[in-house]
C-alpha atoms as one frame of an Amber mdcrd trajectory, in Angstrom:
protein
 -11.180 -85.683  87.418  -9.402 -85.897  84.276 -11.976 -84.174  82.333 -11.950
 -81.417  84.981  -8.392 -80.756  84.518  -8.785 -80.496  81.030 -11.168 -78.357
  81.235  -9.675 -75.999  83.999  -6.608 -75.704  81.678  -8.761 -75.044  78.208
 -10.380 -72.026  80.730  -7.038 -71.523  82.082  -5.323 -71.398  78.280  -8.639
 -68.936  77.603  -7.782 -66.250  80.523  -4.064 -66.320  79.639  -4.671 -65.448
  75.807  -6.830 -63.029  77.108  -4.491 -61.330  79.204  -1.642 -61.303  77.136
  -4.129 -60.097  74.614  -4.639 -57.126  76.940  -1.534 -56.593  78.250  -0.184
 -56.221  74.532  -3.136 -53.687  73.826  -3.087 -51.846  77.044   0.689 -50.123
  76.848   0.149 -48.676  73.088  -3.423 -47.497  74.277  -2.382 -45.813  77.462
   1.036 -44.179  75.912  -1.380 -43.062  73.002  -4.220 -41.692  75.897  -1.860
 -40.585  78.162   1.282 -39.096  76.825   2.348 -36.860  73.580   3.471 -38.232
  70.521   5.699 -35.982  68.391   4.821 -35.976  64.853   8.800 -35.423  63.252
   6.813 -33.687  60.200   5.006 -31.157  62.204   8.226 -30.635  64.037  10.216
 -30.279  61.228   7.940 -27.718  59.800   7.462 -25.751  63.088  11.648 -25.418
  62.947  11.501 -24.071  58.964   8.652 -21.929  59.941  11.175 -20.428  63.142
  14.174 -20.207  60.701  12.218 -18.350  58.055  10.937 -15.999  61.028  14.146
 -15.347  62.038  15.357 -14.664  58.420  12.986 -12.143  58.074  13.491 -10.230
  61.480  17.072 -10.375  60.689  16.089  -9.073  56.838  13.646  -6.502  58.430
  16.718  -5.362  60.951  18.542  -4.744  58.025  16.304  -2.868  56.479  15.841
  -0.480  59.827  19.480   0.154  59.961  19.914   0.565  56.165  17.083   3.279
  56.237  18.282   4.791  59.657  21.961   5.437  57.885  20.260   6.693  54.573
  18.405   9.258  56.244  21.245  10.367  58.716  23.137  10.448  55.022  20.434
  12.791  53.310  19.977  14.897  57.048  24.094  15.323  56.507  23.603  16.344
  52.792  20.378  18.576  53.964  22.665  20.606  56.420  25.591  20.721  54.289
  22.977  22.184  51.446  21.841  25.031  54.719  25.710  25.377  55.441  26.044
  26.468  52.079  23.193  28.364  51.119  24.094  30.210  54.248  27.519  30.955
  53.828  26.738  31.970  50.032  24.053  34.337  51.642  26.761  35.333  54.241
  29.131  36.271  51.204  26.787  38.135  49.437  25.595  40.287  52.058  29.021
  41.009  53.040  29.642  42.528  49.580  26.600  44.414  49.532  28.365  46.171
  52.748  31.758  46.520  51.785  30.227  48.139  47.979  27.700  50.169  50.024
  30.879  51.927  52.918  33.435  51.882  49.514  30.515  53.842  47.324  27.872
  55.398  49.570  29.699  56.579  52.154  33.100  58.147  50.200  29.738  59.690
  48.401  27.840  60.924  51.972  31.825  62.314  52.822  32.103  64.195  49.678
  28.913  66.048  50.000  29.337  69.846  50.865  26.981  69.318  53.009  28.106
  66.914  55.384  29.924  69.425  58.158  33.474  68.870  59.349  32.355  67.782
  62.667  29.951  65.351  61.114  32.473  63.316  59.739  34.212  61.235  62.256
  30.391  60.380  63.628  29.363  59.331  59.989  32.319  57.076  60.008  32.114
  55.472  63.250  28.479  54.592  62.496  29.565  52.641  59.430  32.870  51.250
  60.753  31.277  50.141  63.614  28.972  47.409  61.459  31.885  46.541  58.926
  34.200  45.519  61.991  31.254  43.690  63.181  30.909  42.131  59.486  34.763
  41.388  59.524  34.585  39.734  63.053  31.298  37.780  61.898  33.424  36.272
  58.584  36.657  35.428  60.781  34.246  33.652  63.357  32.784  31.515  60.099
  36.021  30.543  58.374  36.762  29.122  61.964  33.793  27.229  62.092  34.355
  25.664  58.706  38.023  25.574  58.444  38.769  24.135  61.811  37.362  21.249
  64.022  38.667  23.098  67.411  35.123  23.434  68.300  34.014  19.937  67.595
  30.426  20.784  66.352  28.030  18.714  65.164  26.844  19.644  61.031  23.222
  20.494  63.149  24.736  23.178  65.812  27.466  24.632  62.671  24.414  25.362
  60.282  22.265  26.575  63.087  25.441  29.278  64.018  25.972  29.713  60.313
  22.002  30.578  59.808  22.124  32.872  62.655  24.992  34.274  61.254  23.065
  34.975  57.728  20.190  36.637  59.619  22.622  38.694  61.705  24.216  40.060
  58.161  20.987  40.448  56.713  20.330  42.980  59.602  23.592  44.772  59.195
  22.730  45.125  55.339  19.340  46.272  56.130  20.550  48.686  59.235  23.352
  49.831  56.923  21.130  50.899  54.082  19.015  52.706  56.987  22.105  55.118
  57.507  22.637  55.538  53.888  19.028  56.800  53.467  18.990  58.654  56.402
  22.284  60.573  56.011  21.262  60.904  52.249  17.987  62.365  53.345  20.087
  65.444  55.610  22.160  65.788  52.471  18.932  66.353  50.532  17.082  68.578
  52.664  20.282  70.611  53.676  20.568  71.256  49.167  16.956  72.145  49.567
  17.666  74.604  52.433  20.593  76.098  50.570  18.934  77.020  47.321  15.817
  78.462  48.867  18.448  80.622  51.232  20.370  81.607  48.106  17.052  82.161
  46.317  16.332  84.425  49.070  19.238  86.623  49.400  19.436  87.010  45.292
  15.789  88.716  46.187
């Protein structure tokens, strides 16, 4: 019986090594098999990686709003460049009528053969487009000198470039009269001398 027992516990001493053998293996095996293990290095580098990400959006962001204000900065300078090309042109084209009524027309007036009754209409016609000039120019220095209106630079060159074509028209429509009245004064000269040439025969 002895021997038996002895035996029984070696077996017995066998099984338990065995199990504690397992039991200290099993755990590490199953959290390796059956749950994540989080490597700090990968994290570590996954957080640098987001970091650098979001350093560069915010860098890129930058960049966006830097360009946006540089080109709202050159379309500013671009309209302020058509706000003065157009009033320049405006200027100009306003002398060319006030030198064309203060030479032409004293000169169309003058003429012998411009009738009496003539003159008030030849007058009119070119008064009538300097007053338009003179309320063009008033309705400019308003634009430019005062922010009643609260336009934007786009909408006060747009009015100023209309503006420029508009006096561009009265130029062209005043140089029209000039020619045509010059034209009667012409052809009346012609039909004087060939009546005087007539009557002398």
């Amino acid at each position: 019986m002895r021997i038996d027992w002895k035996q029984a516990l070696g077996n017995n001493s066998r099984l338990l090594i065995l199990i504690l053998s397992l039991t200290l293996y099993l755990p590490g095996r199953a959290t390796a098999q059956g749950m994540p293990v989080y490597d700090n290095t990968n994290f570590i580098s996954m957080t640098k990686s987001l970091l650098e990400s979001a350093k560069q959006t915010s860098e890129l962001l930058k960049t966006v709003a830097f360009l946006k204000e540089q080109k709202e900065n050159i379309d500013k300078v671009n309209n302020a460049i058509k706000q003065l090309k157009a009033v320049r042109e405006l200027v100009r084209n306003n002398e060319i009528l006030f030198q064309t009524v203060q030479d032409d027309l004293r000169d169309i007036l003058n003429s012998p053969y411009i009738k009496a009754g003539e003159v008030e209409h030849v007058s009119g016609a070119f008064e009538q487009i300097m007053d338009t000039a003179i309320d063009d120019l008033d309705f400019v220095n308003q634009i430019l000198s005062s922010d009643f209106l609260k336009m934007s630079d786009a909408e006060r060159t747009a009015i100023l470039m209309e503006k420029k074509v508009q006096s561009q028209e009265m130029v062209a429509e005043l140089e029209v009269k000039v020619r045509r009245y010059r034209e009667i004064i012409s052809f009346r000269r012609m039909q004087d001398i060939i009546n005087n040439r007539e009557t002398q025969y």
